[in-house]
Structures are given as structure tokens and as C-alpha cells.
N, C-alpha and C positions, 0 to 999 in steps of 0.2 A: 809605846802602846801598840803598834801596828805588829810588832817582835810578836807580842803576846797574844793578839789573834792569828800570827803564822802559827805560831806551836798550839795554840789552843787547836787550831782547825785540824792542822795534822795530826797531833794524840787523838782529836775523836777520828778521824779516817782511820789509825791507826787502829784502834780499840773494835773499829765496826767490821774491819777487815777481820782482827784474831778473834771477833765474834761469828763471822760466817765460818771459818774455819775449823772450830770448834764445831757449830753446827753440823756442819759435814760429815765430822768425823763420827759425830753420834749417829747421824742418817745411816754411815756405813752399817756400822756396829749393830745395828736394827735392823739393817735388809741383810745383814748374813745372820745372824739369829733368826729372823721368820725363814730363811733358804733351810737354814739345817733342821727347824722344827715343820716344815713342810716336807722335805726327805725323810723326813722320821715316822711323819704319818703314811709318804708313799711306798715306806718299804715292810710297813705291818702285813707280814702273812706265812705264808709255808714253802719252802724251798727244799729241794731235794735233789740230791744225787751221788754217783756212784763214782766215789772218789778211789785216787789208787793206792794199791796195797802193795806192801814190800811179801808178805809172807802169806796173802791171798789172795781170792779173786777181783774183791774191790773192797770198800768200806761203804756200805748203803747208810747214806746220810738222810736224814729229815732234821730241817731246823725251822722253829718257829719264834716266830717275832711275835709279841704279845703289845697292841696298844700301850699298854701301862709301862713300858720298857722291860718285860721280863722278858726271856726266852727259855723254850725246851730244844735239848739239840738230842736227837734220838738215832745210833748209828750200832750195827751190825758188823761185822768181819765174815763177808759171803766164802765159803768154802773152806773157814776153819773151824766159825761157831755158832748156834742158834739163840746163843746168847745178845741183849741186846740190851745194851748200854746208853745210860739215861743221864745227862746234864742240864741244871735249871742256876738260872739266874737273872741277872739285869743284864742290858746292853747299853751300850751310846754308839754317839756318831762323832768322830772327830776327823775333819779334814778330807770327808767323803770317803774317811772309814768306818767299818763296822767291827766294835771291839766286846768283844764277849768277856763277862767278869770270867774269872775260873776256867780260862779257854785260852793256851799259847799263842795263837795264833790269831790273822786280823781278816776282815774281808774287806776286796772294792765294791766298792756298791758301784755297779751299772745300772742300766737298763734291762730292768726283770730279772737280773745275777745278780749272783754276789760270787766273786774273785777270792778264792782262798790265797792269801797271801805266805810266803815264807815267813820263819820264825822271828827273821828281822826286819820283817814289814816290809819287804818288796816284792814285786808280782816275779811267779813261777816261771821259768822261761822252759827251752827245749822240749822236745816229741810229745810231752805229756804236761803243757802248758793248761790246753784246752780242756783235758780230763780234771783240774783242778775250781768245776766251775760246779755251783746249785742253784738252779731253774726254778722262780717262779712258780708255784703249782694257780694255777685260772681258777 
């Protein structure tokens, strides 16, 4: 008899331990879903800038983040053409990136930037690291 309130006690100790742990794990999974839907609301607005160009003077960027997860990305070819080039779609955030549907490329989301990533999602390096960057507009 005494067998069977060892084991009786232990499987409930047992059960209330992989009951918290469980718990946990959801508590995780909840405070990084509100993290990434509160970076989502803090990076709705207008960024721009003057990215570099192989065969001109720069690429005059404007990208907008739309509440509703749409974006406009609106960019020019300075000192080849007056022509100016229009992309819309949806956005997300995955892993403190910013992924544009219909768009090769990724951004890190900073603090008031956003980091144009290489083609295989890693940040730019060398002379022209920093010229890879769109600012905030206030």
C-alpha cells in the first residue's frame, strides 16, 4: 500500500512539473508573437534613401509600410532616367526581417532603418556598407 502512494505521489509531481513546462512554453510563444506584432505596428511609415548604383548616380528609394501589411516601394535611377518605378504588395516580419512579397531582397529592421540586405539575406559589408541603408522619414 505505501508502494502505491510512492508512485501515486510521484506521477502527480511528475504530471504538475510537465504541466508547468508546457505552460512556459506557450507563455514563450505569446510574448514573441506580441514582440513581432508590436515591431510590426512600430515600423508602419515612409523610408527613403539613395541607394547605390552600378550604371548611375544612385537609386532614389521611397518605401512605405502600410498598417494593413501592404507596401509601396517607389525608386528612380538618378542620372539615367526620369522614369520612376512603382512596386506594391504585402510585407512581413520574420526574425527581425523585413520581407517584401515580389521584392529579392530582405531588410534588418533597426532602429528607425531598415538595412538592405544581400540576395542571401546577409548584411552588405565593405566601403558601401552604410550607403545600403533607408531612414525613417519623421
Amino acid at each position: 500500500m505505501r508502494i502505491f502512494n510512492y508512485i501515486s505521489t510521484a506521477l502527480l509531481i511528475l504530471a504538475l512539473f510537465v504541466a508547468c513546462i508546457n505552460n512556459k512554453k506557450r507563455t514563450t510563444a505569446k510574448d514573441k508573437l506580441e514582440n513581432i506584432e508590436l515591431l510590426a505596428a512600430n515600423i508602419v511609415g515612409a523610408y527613403t534613401g539613395n541607394l547605390p548604383c552600378v550604371d548611375c548616380d544612385a537609386i532614389s528609394t521611397l518605401l512605405e509600410l502600410h498598417r494593413d501589411h501592404s507596401y509601396t516601394l517607389t525608386y528612380q535611377y538618378d542620372g539615367k532616367s526620369n522614369e520612376r518605378f512603382v512596386k506594391e504588395g504585402k510585407w512581413e516580419i520574420d526574425k527581425n526581417k523585413l520581407i517584401l512579397d515580389g521584392v529579392d531582397y530582405k531588410y534588418k529592421i533597426e532602429s528607425e532603418l531598415l538595412v538592405q540586405l544581400d540576395l542571401s539575406g546577409n548584411e552588405i559589408t565593405g566601403d558601401l556598407a552604410e550607403s545600403y541603408q533607408l531612414a525613417k522619414m519623421k
